[in-house]
N, C-alpha and C positions, 0 to 999 in steps of 0.2 A: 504494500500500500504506500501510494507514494504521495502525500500531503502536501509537499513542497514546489512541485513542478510547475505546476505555475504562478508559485512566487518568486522565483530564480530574477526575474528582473530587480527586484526590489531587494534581494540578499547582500547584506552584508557581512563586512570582516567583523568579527568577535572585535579585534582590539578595538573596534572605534564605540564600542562598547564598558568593556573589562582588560584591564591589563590582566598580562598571562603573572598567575601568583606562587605559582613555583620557586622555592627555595627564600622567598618573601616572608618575614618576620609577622606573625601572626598571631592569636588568640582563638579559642579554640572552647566555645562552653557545650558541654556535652550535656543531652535529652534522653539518649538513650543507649546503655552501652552492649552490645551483644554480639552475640556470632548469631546468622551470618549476617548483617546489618545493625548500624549504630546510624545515631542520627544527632549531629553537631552543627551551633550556629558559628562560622569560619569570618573570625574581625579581622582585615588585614590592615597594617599600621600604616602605611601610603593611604596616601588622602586619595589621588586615582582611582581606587579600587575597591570594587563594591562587594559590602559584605554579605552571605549569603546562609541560608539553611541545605546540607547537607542531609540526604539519604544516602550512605556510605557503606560499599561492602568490606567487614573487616577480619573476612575467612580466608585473605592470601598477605601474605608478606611482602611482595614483590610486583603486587599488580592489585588493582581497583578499579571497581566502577562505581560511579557518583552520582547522583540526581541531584539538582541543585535550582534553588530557587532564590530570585534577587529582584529587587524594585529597580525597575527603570524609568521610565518618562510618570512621572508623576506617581500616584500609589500604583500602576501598572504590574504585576507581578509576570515574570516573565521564567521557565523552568530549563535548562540547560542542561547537559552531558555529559561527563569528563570519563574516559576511559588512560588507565596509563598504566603502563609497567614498565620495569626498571631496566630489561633487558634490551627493548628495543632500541634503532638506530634510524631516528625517522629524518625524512626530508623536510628540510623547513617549509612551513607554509604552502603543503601537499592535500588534496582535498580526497574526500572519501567515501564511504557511506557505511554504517555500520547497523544492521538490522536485530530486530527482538523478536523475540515469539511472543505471542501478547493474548489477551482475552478475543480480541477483535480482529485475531490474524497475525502475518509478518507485518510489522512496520519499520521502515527505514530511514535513518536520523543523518543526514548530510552534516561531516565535520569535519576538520583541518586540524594537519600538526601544530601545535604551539609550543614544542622544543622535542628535543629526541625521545621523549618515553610519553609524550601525550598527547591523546587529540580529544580536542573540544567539539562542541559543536558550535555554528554559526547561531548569532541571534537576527533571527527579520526585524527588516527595518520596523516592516503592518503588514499583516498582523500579528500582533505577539501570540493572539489566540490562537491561531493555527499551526503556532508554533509547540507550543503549548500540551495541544491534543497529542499529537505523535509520543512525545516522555512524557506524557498522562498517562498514559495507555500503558508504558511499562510498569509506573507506579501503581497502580491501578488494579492491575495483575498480580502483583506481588504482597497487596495489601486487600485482594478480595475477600469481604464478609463472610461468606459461604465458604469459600474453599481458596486460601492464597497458594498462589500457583510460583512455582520454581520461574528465575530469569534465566533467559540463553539469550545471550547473543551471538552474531556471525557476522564474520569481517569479511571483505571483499576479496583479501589477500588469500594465503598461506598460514594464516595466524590460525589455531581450531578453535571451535567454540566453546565458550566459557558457559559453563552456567553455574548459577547460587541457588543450593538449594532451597525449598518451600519453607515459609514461616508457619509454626503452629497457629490457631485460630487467635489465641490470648497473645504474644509476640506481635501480630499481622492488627490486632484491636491497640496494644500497647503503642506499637510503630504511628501509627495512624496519629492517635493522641500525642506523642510526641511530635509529630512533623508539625502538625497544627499548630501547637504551644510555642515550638521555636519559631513557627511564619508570623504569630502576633508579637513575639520580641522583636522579629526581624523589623517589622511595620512599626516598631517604637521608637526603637533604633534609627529606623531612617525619618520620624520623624523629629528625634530629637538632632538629628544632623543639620534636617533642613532648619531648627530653628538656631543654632549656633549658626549658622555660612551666614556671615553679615555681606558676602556678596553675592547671595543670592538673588535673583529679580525680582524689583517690587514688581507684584501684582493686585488686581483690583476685581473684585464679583461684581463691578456693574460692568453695563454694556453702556457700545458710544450713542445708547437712547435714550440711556436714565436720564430723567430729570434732573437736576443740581435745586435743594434745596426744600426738599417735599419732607415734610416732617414725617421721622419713622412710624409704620403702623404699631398701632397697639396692640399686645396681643389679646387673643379673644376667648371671652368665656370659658372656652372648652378645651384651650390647649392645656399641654399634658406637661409635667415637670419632667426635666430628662431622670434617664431612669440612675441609679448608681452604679459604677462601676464594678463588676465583680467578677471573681474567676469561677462562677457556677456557669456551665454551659448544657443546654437542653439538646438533642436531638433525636433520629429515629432509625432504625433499621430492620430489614426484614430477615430475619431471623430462618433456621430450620423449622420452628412451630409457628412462625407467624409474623407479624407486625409486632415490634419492640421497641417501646420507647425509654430516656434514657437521660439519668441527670447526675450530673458529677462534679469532683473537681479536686484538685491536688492540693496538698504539702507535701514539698519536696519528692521524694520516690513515693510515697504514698498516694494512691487511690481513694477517693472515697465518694460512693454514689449510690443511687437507688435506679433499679428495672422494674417493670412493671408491661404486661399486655391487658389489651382487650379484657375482660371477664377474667382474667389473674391474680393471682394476688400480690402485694407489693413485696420486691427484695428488695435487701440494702446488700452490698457490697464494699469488701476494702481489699484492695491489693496490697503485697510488700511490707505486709505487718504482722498480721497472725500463721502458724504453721499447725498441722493437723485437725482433727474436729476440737471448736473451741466456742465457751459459752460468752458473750457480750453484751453490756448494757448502751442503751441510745440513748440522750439524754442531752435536751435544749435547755444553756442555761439553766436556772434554778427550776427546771419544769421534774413532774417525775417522769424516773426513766423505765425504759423499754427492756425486757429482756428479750434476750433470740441465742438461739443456740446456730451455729455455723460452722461450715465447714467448704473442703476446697474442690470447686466447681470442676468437673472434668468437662467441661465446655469450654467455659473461660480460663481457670484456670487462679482466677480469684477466688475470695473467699466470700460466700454467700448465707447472708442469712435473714429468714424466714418469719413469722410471726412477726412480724412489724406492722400496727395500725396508721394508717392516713392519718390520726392525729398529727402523727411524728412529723408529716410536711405540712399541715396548718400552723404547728411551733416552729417550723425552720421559716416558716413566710414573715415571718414577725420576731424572728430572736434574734442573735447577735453570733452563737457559737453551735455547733454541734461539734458532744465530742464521744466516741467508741471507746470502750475499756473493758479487756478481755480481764477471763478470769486469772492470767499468769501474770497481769500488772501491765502487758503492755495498751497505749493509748496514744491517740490522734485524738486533737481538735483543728477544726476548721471551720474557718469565719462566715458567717452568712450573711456578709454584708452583699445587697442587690443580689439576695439568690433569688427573692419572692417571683420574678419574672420568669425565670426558669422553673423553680417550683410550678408555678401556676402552669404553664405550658405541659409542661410533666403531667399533671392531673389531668388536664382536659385532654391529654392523648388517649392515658388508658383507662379513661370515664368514658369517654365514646360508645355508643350500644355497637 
């Protein structure tokens, strides 16, 4: 499948993009660390060069492949390729095409040497989205709900093809959340950039139609206060038994969220905390707490537990903390500042008849 062919007019070089950051003095915060896949957001110290989140294979010593995503013209998020290993002896500035086996087929990623062990790929100039699709499609694959699927790619050459084995289902959900988590540092990141560059361009949200001098509107009756900023996130996925929905959110390696379907009953869940079957109180603030006894999911791979009433998310839409404490002493809290938003969303997915 060939994405690109008839953007070849419009293709340009990487460098008038990203400088090539090999051997480039760097920072390096890692999301998630594993075989075969780790996922790190990559700060390179030149001002030139733009920093990115990383899905990085880290099951060879001697050779990688990288998915990578980086803001370009504006919040534009734009996703990228980096293939390299240590043995080659490539030709500068030599073009290519390097293909994946994907959910949707072969697809093929046009990229160029950018020194002797690595080829990039090209970024279009418009659309980035089309660009985009093509290493969507291997990430994609490699992070399917249902069933993540093993990468292979195949080079043009004499090189054989590589492949990374499959992620388990709990790894392929963990990756996921991690890539995310790093793309909203990334977006912080480049917005705290753009507010440091004092030479950056003024710009203006009016047009050369605006009026000059129209007193601003008021606002009316009905508008809404923005909501609070918070690290609870709602969403939804189709599952082997059905439609599932799904609300969570981190401290540090820690997991902590509730599932819930249609006509099901509510779980909570915590990753990276408790080990074998273990009994746990749930408890908002000074509210009284929940018991549930838990143990570890051979789906996900977290630890899931049970008996837990809807009270327990009418108190996290109005409290300040929730916090888990198993019977061997260990415990998480985590803040429920602007969870209610999420909360509420939560409910009304699997209150649905």
């Amino acid at each position: 499948m060939r994405l690109f062919d008839h953007l070849e007019p419009f293709a340009i070089s990487l460098s008038a993009f990203l400088a090539v950051t090999g051997g480039a003095a760097a920072s390096e915060t890692s999301y998630y660390s594993g075989k075969p896949w780790e996922v790190v957001l990559h700060v390179p110290e030149a001002q030139n060069e733009r920093p990115y989140c990383a899905f990085r294979t880290s099951l060879w010593e001697t050779r990688s492949i990288s998915i990578e995503k980086m803001i370009v013209a504006g919040d534009e998020m734009a996703t990228a390729l980096r293939v390299r290993k240590e043995s080659w002896q490539l030709p500068g500035n030599q073009a290519t095409t390097v293909g994946a086996y994907t959910l949707i087929g072969m697809v093929e990623v046009p990229m160029k040497s950018i020194g002797k062990q690595e080829l990039y790929s090209d970024v279009p100039a418009v659309p980035v989205l089309q660009y985009n699709i093509v290493i969507g499609a291997m990430l994609n694959s490699v992070l399917a709900a249902r069933q993540p699927q093993p990468l292979t790619i195949k080079f043009s050459g004499d090189e054989p093809l590589w492949t990374v084995p499959e992620l388990d289902r709990f790894q392929a959900f963990e990756m996921n959340d991690a890539f995310k988590r790093c793309g909203l540092d990334l977006r912080g990141l480049h917005s705290k950039t753009e507010q440091d560059d004092s030479s950056q361009e003024v710009t203006s949200p009016f047009g050369a139609a605006s009026s000059a001098g129209q007193p601003p509107a008021q606002p009316s009756a009905s508008s809404q206060p923005l909501a609070a900023p918070s690290d609870w996130e709602f969403y939804t996925r189709d599952e082997d038994w059905g439609h599932a929905c799904f609300a969570q959110t981190h401290h540090g390696i820690v997991m902590v969220g509730f599932m819930a379907s249609p006509g099901k009953g509510l779980v909570g869940f915590v990753s990276s905390l408790f080990s074998g079957d273990t009994r746990a109180t749930w408890h908002v603030d000074d509210k009284p707490a929940y018991v549930s006894d838990g143990g570890e999911s051979d789906y996900f791979g977290w630890h899931e537990f049970g008996q837990l009433p809807t009270e327990l998310l009418e108190q996290m839409s109005t409290g300040k903390e929730l916090a888990v404490t198993g019977a061997k002493g260990e415990r998480i809290a985590v803040s429920l500042r602007g969870a209610s938003s999420s909360i509420l969303k939560f409910k009304e997915c699997f209150e649905k008849p």
